[in-house]
Steps between C-alpha positions, in 0.01 A plus 500: 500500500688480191642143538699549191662775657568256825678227295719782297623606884570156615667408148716811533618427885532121443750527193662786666614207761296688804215261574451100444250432281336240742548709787353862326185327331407340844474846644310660263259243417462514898515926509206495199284217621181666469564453090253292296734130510500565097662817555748335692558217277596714205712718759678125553504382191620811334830528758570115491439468111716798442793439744500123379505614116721763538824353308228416198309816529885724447568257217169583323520896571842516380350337159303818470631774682788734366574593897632109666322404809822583737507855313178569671396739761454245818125589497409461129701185471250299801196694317629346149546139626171521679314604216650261224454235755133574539485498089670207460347261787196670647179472169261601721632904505443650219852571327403858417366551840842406652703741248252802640561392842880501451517855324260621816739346767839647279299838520389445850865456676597806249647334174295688304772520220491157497118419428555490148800246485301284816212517239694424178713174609192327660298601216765346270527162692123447503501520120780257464445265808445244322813490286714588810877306392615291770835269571461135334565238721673287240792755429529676822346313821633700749390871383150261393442405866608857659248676290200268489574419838636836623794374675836659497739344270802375816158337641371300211893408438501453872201245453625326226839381632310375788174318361562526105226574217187321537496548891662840500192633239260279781607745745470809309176441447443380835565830647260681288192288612272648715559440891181446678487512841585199702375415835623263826189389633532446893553108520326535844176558343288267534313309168204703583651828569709492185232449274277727630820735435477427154140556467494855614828545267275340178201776674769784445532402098867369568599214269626231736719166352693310722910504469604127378846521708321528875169440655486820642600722247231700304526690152248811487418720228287826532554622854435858542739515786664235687362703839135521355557063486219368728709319776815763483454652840384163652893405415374162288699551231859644373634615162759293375677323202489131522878506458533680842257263666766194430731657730317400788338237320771290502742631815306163667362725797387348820294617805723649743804587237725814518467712134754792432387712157786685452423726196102464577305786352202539427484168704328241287746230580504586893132508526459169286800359769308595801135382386657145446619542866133516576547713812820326619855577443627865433602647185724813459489744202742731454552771222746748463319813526212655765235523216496140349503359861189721609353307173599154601363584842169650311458152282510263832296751677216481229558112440450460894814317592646572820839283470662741248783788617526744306896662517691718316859341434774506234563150373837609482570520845569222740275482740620209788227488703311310199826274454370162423159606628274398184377192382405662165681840371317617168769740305269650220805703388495848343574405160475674124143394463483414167297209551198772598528784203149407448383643781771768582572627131736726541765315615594390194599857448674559811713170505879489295727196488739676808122533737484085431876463605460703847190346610669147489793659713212634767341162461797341623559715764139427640566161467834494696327668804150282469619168505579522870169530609401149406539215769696184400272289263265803447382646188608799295269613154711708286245620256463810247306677205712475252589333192870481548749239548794703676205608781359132556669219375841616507448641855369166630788322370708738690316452784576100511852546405572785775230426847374237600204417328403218296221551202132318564327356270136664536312264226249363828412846562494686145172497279506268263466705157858604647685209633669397191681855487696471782862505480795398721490851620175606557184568285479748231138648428473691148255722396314416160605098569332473904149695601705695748750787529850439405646398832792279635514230805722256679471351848825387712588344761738599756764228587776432693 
C-alpha cells in the first residue's frame, strides 16, 4: 500500500468538489483498517494538514514556481501542496525523501515530463524554507491572517466586521488546533460502571482528561478507531462536541416529555434527548434523506435506547399531525458551518458570500414550518455550527419579532466557564476563545 499514493487520490477528488473530506477519510480509514495505526495517522495527518494549509501552501509554491498553482494540471497541483506541506510541517520525513516520493507518484499517474519541474520547485523551497516572505500583519492584516491562517480573504473580512482584531486572529487560530475526539458518556452509568469505562480506555493507551463544560463529557487522544474503543458496541458512550451536548443540556427535559429533532443527523442531540427521558417519553428524529436516518436509527440502536423514531422528513414541509405535539423541538439547522472548518476543512473552499445568504433564506423557511410543532409554553432550541450573525442572532431576533416565542435566559442550565457569554439572543461559542467547536444556541418559549 502506497499511502502516499492514497492521500494524492483523496486530495485530487476532494478539491475537485466530489467527496467531503470528513465523509471520504472515514471510509478509507474504515476500507484499510488492517494498516499499522501509524500508517494511518500519517494517511490523516497528511490529508487534514494539507487541505487545512492549502491557501498557505499556493502562496508559498507560487513564490517559487514559474507555472502558478491554478495553472496546474489538477493532479500535480494536490501532489505539490501535499509535498510542500509535508516539508514545511511534518520534521520527522526526511525532506529529500518526500521530493523522491513526489517525482515517483508524478511518474506513477504518467507525468513523466513533469518529474523534473515536481523535483526542481520542491528542491528549491527546501533550500530557502527558511527565508520563505510572508504578509506582515502590521501593514496588511487581512492578506496576514488568510495566509498564516489559510482562510479566504471575504472570510477573514467576513470575521473581522463581526468580532474585530484580537478575537477575529483568536479564531483563526482556533480552527487550526487539533480536534481530539470528544465523547458523551452515558449519564445512566453508574459511578462504578463509568470508571471502570475509563480504566479499560487508560488499558488501550488513550489519553483521557475530563471536558470542564459537562460532567459527562470526555476529551481522548490516541484512539486507533472510535469502533476498536472498549465499550463502543456495549452503546456506553457517543462521539460528540460539547457544544452539541448543550442542546439537550439545557432544553430542561423531563420524564415523560414529547422531543421533535427536526434536522437530527447523525443523532447526537436526539439520543442525548431520549437518555434524559430515561425510558419514558418519546423522541422523534427526522432527517431529510433515507441514508442519514438509517444512521440516526444505527446510533440509538447501538446506544440501546428504545424511545427514539427514527423518520425521514423534510423540515420544510408541514406536517399537522405533529401540530403542537412537542414539548421540546430541537432545530439544529443546516447552516454554512463555519464554526466547524476544523474538522471539515474544505468547506472553507466550497463556501462564497451568495452560499451564506441562501442558507439563511432555507433557515427561515425551516423555521416557519417548525415552530408549529411546539405546544403552548413549550420549548424550541434554535442552535447551529457556525460563526455567523445573519444565521443565529439575527434569525432569533426574527423569530421574536415574527412567532410567538419569547427568548430564555439559559444561565441555570449553561456551564459556568460560559454563562457570562450569553447574549439577549442566544449563546455564541467561538473556536480558539471556548474548548469547543464553534457553535450557536438559544432556547424559546412558545407563548400566547
Amino acid at each position: 500500500m502506497n499511502t502516499r499514493d492514497l492521500v494524492l487520490s483523496m486530495l485530487k477528488e476532494i478539491y475537485a468538489g466530489n467527496e467531503f473530506s470528513h465523509i471520504l477519510l472515514r471510509q478509507v480509514l474504515e476500507k484499510y483498517d488492517y494498516l499499522e495505526g501509524n500508517e494511518k495517522a500519517f494517511i490523516k495527518r497528511l490529508t487534514e494538514g494539507t487541505l487545512e494549509r492549502t491557501i498557505e501552501l499556493d502562496y508559498v509554491i507560487n513564490q517559487f514556481s514559474n507555472t502558478t498553482v491554478n495553472k496546474m494540471k489538477p493532479l500535480i497541483r494536490a501532489l505539490m501542496r501535499m509535498s510542500v506541506y509535508q516539508i514545511l510541517y511534518m520534521d520527522s520525513i526526511p525532506d529529500s525523501a518526500v521530493c523522491n516520493e513526489a517525482v515517483k507518484l508524478a511518474a506513477l499517474h504518467k507525468f513523466t515530463s513533469l518529474k523534473g519541474f515536481v523535483n526542481g520547485v520542491l528542491r528549491n523551497i527546501v533550500r530557502n524554507k527558511e527565508n520563505i516572505s510572508y504578509p506582515e500583519k502590521e501593514k496588511d492584516l487581512m492578506k496576514y491572517l488568510s495566509i498564516t491562517y489559510s482562510l479566504p480573504e471575504w472570510m477573514v473580512e467576513h470575521f473581522l466586521k463581526e468580532h474585530g482584531k484580537e478575537k477575529t486572529e483568536k479564531i483563526c487560530k482556533g480552527l487550526l488546533q487539533e480536534r481530539p475526539v470528544t465523547v458523551r458518556i452515558k449519564e445512566s452509568l453508574t459511578a462504578k460502571e463509568k470508571q471502570q469505562l475509563l480504566e479499560r480506555w487508560k488499558q488501550q493507551g488513550i489519553e483521557i482528561n475530563e471536558h470542564p463544560y459537562l460532567p459527562y463529557a470526555y476529551v481522548l487522544e490516541k484512539t486507533e478507531g472510535i469502533k476498536n474503543m472498549a465499550g463502543f458496541e456495549e452503546g456506553m458512550f457517543a462521539v460528540q462536541d460539547v457544544s452539541s451536548m448543550c442542546v439537550a443540556h439545557v432544553a430542561g427535559i423531563k420524564p415523560g416529555m414529547q422531543v421533535l429533532d427536526v434536522c437530527a443527523a447523525p443523532g447526537g442531540k436526539a439520543t442525548h434527548a431520549a437518555e434524559k427521558l430515561n425510558g419514558t417519553g418519546q423522541v422523534i428524529a427526522r432527517d431529510l434523506t433515507g441514508y442519514k436516518v438509517d444512521f440516526i436509527q444505527e446510533n440509538a440502536d447501538r446506544l440501546q435506547i428504545d424511545n427514539l423514531w427514527a423518520e425521514e422528513w423534510d423540515a420544510c414541509i408541514f406536517d399537522e399531525s405533529k401540530e403542537q405535539w412537542a414539548d421540546v423541538v430541537f432545530c439544529d439547522a443546516p447552516c454554512s458551518g463555519l464554526g466547524v472548518m476544523g474538522k471539515k476543512r474544505d468547506i472553507k473552499y466550497r463556501l462564497t458570500p451568495d452560499s451564506l445568504k441562501e442558507v439563511t433564506a432555507l433557515q427561515r423557511d425551516i423555521l416557519n414550518t417548525v415552530w408549529k410543532y411546539v405546544k403552548k409554553d413549550g420549548i424550541l432550541v434554535y442552535s447551529t455550527c457556525t460563526i455567523n450573525k445573519e444565521e443565529n442572532e439575527n434569525q432569533v431576533q426574527w423569530i421574536v419579532e415574527n412567532l410567538p416565542f419569547e427568548v430564555v435566559s439559559m444561565k441555570e442550565e449553561l456551564p459556568e466557564e460560559v454563562k457570562a457569554d450569553e447574549g439577549n439572543y442566544g449563546l455564541q461559542l467561538l473556536p480558539g476563545i471556548h474548548e469547543t467547536d464553534g457553535f450557536f444556541l438559544c432556547k424559546l418559549r412558545r407563548i400566547g
